[in-house]
C-alpha positions in Angstrom: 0.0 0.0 0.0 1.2 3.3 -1.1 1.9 5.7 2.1 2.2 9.2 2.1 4.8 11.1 3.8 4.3 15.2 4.7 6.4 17.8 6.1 4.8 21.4 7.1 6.5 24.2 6.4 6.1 27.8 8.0 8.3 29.0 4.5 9.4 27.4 1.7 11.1 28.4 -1.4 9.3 27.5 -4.5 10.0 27.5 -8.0 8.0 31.0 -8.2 9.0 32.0 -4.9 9.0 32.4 -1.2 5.6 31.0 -0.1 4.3 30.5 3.4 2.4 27.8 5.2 3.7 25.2 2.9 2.6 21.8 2.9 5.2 19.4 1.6 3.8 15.7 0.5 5.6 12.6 -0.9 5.2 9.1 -1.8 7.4 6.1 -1.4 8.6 6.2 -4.6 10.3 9.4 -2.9 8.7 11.8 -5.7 6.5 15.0 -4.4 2.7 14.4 -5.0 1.6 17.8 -3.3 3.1 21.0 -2.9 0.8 23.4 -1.5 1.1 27.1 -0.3 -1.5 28.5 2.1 -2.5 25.3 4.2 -2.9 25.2 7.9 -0.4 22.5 9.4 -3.0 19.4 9.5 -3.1 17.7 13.3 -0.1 15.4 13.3 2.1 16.6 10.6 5.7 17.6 11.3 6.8 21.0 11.2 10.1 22.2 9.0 12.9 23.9 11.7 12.7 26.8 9.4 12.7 27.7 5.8 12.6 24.9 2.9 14.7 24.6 0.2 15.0 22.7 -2.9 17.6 20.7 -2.8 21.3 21.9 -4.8 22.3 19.7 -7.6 26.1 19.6 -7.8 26.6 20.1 -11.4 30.5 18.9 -11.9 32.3 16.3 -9.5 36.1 15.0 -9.7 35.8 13.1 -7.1 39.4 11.8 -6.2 40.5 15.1 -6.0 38.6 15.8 -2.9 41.6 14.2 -1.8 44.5 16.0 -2.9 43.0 19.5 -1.4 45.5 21.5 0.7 48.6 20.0 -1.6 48.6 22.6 -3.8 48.9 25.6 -2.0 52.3 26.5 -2.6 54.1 28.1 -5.1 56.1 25.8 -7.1 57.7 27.5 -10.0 57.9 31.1 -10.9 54.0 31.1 -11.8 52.1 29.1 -11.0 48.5 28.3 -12.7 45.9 25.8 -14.0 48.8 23.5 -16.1 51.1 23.4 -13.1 48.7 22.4 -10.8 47.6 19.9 -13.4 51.0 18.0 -13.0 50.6 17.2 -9.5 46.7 16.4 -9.9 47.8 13.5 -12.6 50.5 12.3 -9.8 47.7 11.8 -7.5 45.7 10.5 -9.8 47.8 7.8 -10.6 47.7 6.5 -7.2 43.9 5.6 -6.9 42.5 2.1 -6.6 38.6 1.5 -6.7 38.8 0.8 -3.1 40.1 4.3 -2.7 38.0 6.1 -5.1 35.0 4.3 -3.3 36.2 5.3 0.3 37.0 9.2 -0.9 33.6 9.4 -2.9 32.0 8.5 -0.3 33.2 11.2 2.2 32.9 13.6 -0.4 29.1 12.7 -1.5 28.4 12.7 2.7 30.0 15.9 3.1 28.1 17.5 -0.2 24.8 16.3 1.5 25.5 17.6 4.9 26.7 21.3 2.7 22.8 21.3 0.9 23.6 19.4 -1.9 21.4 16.6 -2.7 22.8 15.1 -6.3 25.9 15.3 -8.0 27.1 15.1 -11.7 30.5 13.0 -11.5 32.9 13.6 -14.6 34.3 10.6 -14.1 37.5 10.5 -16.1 39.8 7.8 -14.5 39.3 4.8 -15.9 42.1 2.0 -16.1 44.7 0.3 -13.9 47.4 2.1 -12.5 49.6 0.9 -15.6 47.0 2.4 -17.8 45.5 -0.9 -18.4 41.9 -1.8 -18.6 40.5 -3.3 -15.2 39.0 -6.9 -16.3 35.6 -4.9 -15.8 36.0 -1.7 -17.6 34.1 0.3 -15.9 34.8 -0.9 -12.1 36.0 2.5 -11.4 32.4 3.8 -12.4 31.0 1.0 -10.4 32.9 2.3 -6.9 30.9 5.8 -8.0 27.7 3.8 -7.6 28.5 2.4 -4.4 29.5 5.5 -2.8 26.5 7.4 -4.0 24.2 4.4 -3.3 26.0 3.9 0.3 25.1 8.2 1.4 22.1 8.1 -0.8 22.9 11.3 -2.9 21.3 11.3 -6.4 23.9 10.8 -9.1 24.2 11.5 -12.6 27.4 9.6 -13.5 29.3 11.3 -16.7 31.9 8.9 -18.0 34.6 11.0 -19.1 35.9 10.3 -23.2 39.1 11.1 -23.6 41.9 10.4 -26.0 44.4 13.0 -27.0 46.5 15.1 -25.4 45.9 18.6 -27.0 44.6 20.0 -30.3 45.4 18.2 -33.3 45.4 15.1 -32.1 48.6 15.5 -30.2 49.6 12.2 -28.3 48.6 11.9 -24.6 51.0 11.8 -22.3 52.3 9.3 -19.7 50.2 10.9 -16.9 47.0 10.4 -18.9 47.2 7.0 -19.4 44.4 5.9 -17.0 42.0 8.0 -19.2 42.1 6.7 -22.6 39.6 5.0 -24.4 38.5 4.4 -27.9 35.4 5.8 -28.5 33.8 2.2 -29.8 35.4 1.0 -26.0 33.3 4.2 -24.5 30.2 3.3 -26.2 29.8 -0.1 -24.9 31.1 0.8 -21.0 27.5 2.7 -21.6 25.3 0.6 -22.6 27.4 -1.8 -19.6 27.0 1.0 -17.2 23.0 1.8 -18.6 21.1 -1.2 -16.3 23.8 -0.5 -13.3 22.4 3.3 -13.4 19.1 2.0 -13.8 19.0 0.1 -10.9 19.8 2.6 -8.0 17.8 5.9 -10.3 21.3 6.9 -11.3 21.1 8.8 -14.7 24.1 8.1 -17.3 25.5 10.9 -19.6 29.1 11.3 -21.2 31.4 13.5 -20.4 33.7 14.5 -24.0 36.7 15.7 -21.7 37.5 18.7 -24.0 37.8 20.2 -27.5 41.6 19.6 -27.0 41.3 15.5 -25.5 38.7 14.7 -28.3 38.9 14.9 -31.5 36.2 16.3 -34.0 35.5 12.9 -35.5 35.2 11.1 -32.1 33.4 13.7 -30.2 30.0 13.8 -33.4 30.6 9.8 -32.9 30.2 9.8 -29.3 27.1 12.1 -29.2 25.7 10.6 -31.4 26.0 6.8 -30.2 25.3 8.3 -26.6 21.5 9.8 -28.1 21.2 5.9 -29.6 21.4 4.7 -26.6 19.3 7.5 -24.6 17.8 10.5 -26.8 17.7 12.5 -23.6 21.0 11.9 -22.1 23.0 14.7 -20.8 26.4 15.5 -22.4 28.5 17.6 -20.7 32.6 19.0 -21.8 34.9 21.4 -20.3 35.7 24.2 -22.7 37.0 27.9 -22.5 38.2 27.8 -19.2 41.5 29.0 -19.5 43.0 31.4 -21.9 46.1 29.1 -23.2 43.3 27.0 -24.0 41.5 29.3 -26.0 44.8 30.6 -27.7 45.6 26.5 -29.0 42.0 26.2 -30.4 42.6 29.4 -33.0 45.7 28.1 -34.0 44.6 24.8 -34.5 41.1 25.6 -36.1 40.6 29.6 -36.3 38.3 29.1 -34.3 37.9 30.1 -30.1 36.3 26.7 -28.5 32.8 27.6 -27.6 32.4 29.3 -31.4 34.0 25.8 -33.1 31.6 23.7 -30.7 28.7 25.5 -31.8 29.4 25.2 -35.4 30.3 21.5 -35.2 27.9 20.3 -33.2 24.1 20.1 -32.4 24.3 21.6 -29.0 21.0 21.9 -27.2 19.4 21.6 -23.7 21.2 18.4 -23.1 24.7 20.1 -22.9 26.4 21.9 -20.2 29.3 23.7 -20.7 31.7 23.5 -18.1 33.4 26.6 -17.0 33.0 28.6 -20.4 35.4 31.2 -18.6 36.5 33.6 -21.8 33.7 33.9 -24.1 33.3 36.5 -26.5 29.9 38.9 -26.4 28.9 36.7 -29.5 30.0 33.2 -28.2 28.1 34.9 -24.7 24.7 35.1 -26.9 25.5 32.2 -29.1 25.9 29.8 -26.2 22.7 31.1 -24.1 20.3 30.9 -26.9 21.1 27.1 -27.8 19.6 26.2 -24.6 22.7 24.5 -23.1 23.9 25.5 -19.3 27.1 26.9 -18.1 28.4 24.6 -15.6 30.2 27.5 -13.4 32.7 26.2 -10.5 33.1 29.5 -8.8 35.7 28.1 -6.1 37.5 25.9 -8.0 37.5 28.5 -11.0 39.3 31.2 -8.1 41.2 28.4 -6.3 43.0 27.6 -10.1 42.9 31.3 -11.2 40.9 30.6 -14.5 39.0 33.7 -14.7 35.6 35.3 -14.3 32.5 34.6 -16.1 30.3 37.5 -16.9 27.2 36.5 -15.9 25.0 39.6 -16.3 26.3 38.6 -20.0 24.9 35.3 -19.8 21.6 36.2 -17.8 20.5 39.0 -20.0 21.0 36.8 -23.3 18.5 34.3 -21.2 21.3 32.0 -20.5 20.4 28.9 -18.1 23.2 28.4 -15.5 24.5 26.0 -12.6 27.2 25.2 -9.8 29.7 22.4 -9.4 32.1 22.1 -7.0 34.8 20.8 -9.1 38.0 19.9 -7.8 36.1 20.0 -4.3 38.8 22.8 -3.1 35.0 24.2 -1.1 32.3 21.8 -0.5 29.9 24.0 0.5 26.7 25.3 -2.0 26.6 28.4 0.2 29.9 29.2 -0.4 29.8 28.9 -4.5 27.1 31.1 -4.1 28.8 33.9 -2.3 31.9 33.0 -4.3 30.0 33.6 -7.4 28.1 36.8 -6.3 31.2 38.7 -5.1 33.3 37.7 -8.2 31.0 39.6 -10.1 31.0 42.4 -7.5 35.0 42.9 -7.6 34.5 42.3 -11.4 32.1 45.2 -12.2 32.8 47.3 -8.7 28.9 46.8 -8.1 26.8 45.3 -5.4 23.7 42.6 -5.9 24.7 42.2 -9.8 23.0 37.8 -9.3 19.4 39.2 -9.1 16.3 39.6 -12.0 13.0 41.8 -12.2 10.8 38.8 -10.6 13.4 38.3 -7.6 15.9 41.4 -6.6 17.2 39.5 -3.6 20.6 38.0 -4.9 20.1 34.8 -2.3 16.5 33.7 -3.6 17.4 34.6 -7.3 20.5 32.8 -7.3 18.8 29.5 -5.1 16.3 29.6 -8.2 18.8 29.5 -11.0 21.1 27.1 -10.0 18.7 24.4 -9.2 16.8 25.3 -12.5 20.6 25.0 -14.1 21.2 22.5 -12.0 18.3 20.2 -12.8 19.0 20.6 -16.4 22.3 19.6 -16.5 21.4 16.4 -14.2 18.7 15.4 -16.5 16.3 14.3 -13.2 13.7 15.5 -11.6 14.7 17.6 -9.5 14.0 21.0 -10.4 12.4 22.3 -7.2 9.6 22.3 -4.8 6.9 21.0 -7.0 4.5 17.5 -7.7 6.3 15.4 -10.0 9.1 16.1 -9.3 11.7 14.7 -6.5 11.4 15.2 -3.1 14.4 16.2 -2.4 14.9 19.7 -0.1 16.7 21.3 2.3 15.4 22.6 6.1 17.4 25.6 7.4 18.3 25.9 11.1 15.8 29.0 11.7 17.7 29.1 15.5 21.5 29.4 13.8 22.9 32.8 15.2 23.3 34.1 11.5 19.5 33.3 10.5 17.7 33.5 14.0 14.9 36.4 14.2 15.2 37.5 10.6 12.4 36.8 7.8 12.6 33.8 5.6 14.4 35.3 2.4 16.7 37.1 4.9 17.4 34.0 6.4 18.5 32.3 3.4 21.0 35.4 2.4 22.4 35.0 5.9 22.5 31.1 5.3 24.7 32.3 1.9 26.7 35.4 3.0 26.6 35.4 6.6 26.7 32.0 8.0 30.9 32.6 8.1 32.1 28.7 7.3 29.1 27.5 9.8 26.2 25.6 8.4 22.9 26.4 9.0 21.5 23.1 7.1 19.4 21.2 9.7 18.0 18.2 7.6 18.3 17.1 4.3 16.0 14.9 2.0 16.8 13.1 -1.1 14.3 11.1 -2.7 12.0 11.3 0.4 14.3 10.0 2.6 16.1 11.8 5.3 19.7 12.0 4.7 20.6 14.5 7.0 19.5 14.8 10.4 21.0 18.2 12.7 23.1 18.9 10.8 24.7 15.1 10.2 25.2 12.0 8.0 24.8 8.6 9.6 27.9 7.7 7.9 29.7 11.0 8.9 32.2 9.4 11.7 32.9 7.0 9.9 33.5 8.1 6.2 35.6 10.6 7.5 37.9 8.3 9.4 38.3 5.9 6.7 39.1 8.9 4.2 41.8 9.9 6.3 43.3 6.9 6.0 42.9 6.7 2.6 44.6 9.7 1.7 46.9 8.4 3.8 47.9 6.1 1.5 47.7 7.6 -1.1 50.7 10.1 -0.2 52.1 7.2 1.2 52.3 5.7 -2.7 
């Protein structure tokens, strides 16, 4: 028999807006049946802590590197930048085991949940043995993904990562890439291998083209277009324009800058999310908004690797759809990619509350909105807000944390994002209709953290 589950909630953010007296109702199939402003609590129902929030979706995930934050932060060589720290990433990487992966995902995908995310997009990009040698099961790296997302009970869209050159032209890929290589035939069928596995636990499968400059323009039209065999609807997502040595090789190879040479080539639409898209041209700007896709922005990551600032009143007024990742995981926090993202803007264009629009001028709420809109996009799930049909996945703030407590609901969610200062007011979290976080904790917290201490660990052990 089918039972239904309610939450009452004094505020709640909805895809319109703030609404109050909110009644929140789900089935067990852990999809919202009822969301309705203006409703008396009924006798028995629980009561929300404070304001409701949809849940976050976490756009872009490398999760091994969770791992190798705090390594980096030292200068190595008379400048550093993106490509030097990318040395010492592929060191790392070529340490990690599927044991490894497993235990740091985990952490990582407890630790997003407990900082108001409630999915993640992995671009999942190492693949093979240590040697750079298949596994026996080609995609058991993928499958440690599933375990860790199944184990904290975060939704997942799992993006397995093509890649096979080493820069433009088809330059050869280097030693440190080795783990990452496959054929594009070899991609194809770890899909349809990883398709049922997905299937199973409500995971959704994409691919991940790394980059204009690790796939070339035959492979990446083959790839997208044995992907939408498989799935029509399946999310693609690539990294592209986020540095400016990366723009630079893409007109010398083609004439072309990257997001101007993707659009031409390729049938981008709603199912794509560009990653980063850093340095963009007014045109590629316009271009890029209007063909539907959504820029994947890491604002943390994108400051912790010094690639740049996107314009986003650019993107917004060309009706641009947008999202947040947390990337290399250098912040795993969805408050703090919010504020990051807001006051790069601000130092940008010497201007306060730029992240707002005509329907909602307070830069929290608007922001909130647009991500998860983005967000929900880019994960190709349901999970575009506070709304029947889709899932019931949401956030309860702590209406009694010091930097919320006496203050209206859309004040309280501002001071959740720019005044909270590295304390979380997330009281409870629900994903799928199931509580994953309960004041302020994951089950698994204690434990997930000790055994990823011990796996990095290990890993610096190697």
């Amino acid at each position: 028999m089918t039972q239904t589950h309610q939450l009452h909630a004094a505020h709640a953010l909805l895809p319109e807006g703030w609404a109050d007296d909110v009644l929140l109702a789900w089935n067990d199939a852990g999809d919202f049946t009822r969301v309705q402003a203006g409703v008396p609590c009924p006798a028995g129902t629980a009561r929300a802590a404070g304001p409701v929030l949809p849940g976050m979706p976490n756009l872009h995930s490398h999760a091994f590197q969770r791992a190798f934050g705090g390594l980096t932060e030292y200068r190595g060589q008379a400048q550093d930048s993106f490509w030097s720290w990318r040395t010492l990433m592929y060191r790392f990487a070529a340490q990690i085991t599927p044991g490894l992966l497993e235990t740091i995902a985990t952490w990582l995908y407890a630790e997003m949940l407990q900082a108001g995310y409630t999915s993640v997009c992995e671009f999942h990009y190492v693949h093979h043995d240590r040697d750079g040698k298949p596994y026996a099961d080609r995609v058991e790296l993928s499958r440690a993904l599933l375990r860790a997302a199944a184990s904290t009970g975060i939704g997942l869209t799992l993006l397995p990562v093509l890649y096979q050159t080493g820069g433009f032209g088809g330059r050869p890929a280097s030693e440190g890439q080795r783990r990452f290589l496959n054929d594009t035939r070899d991609m194809l069928d770890m899909l349809a291998a990883l398709r049922p596995l997905c299937a199973a636990q409500g995971a959704r499968l994409g691919l991940a083209p790394h980059s204009l400059r690790a796939v070339p323009p035959e492979a990446l039209a083959e790839a997208v277009a044995g992907l939408h065999a498989q799935d029509a609807t399946a999310p693609v997502h690539i990294h592209i324009a986020e540095q400016t040595a990366e723009v630079d090789a893409c007109l010398t190879w083609s004439g072309r800058r990257p997001v101007q040479w993707l659009l031409e080539h390729m049938p981008v639409d709603a199912r794509w999310c560009l990653i980063h898209a850093t340095h963009m041209t007014p045109d590629e700007y316009r271009d890029a908004a209007r063909s539907g896709a959504v820029a994947g922005l890491c604002p943390t990551t994108e400051a912790n690797l010094g690639d740049g600032i996107f314009d986003l009143p650019a993107w917004q007024a060309a009706g641009g759809a947008w999202g947040l990742g947390s990337d290399s995981h250098a912040t795993v926090n969805a408050a703090e990619e919010l504020l990051m993202l807001e006051y790069s803007q601000r130092l940008a264009l010497r201007q306060r509350n730029v992240a707002v629009s005509a329907e909602h001028p307070d830069v929290a709420t608007h922001m909130m909105l647009a991500a998860v809109r983005g967000g929900a996009q880019a994960s190709g799930r349901k999970i575009a807000g506070l709304n029947a049909g889709q899932r019931a996945d949401f956030i309860v703030l702590d209406a009694g944390h010091p930097a919320l407590s006496g203050l209206p609901a859309c004040a309280m969610l501002s001071g959740h994002v720019f005044a909270s200062h590295r304390t979380s007011a997330v009281e409870r979290v629900v994903c799928g209709g199931i509580e994953r976080i309960a004041r302020g904790r994951h089950a698994l917290h204690e434990q997930a953290a000790a055994a990823f201490a011990e796996a990095r660990a290990r890993v610096m052990r190697s």
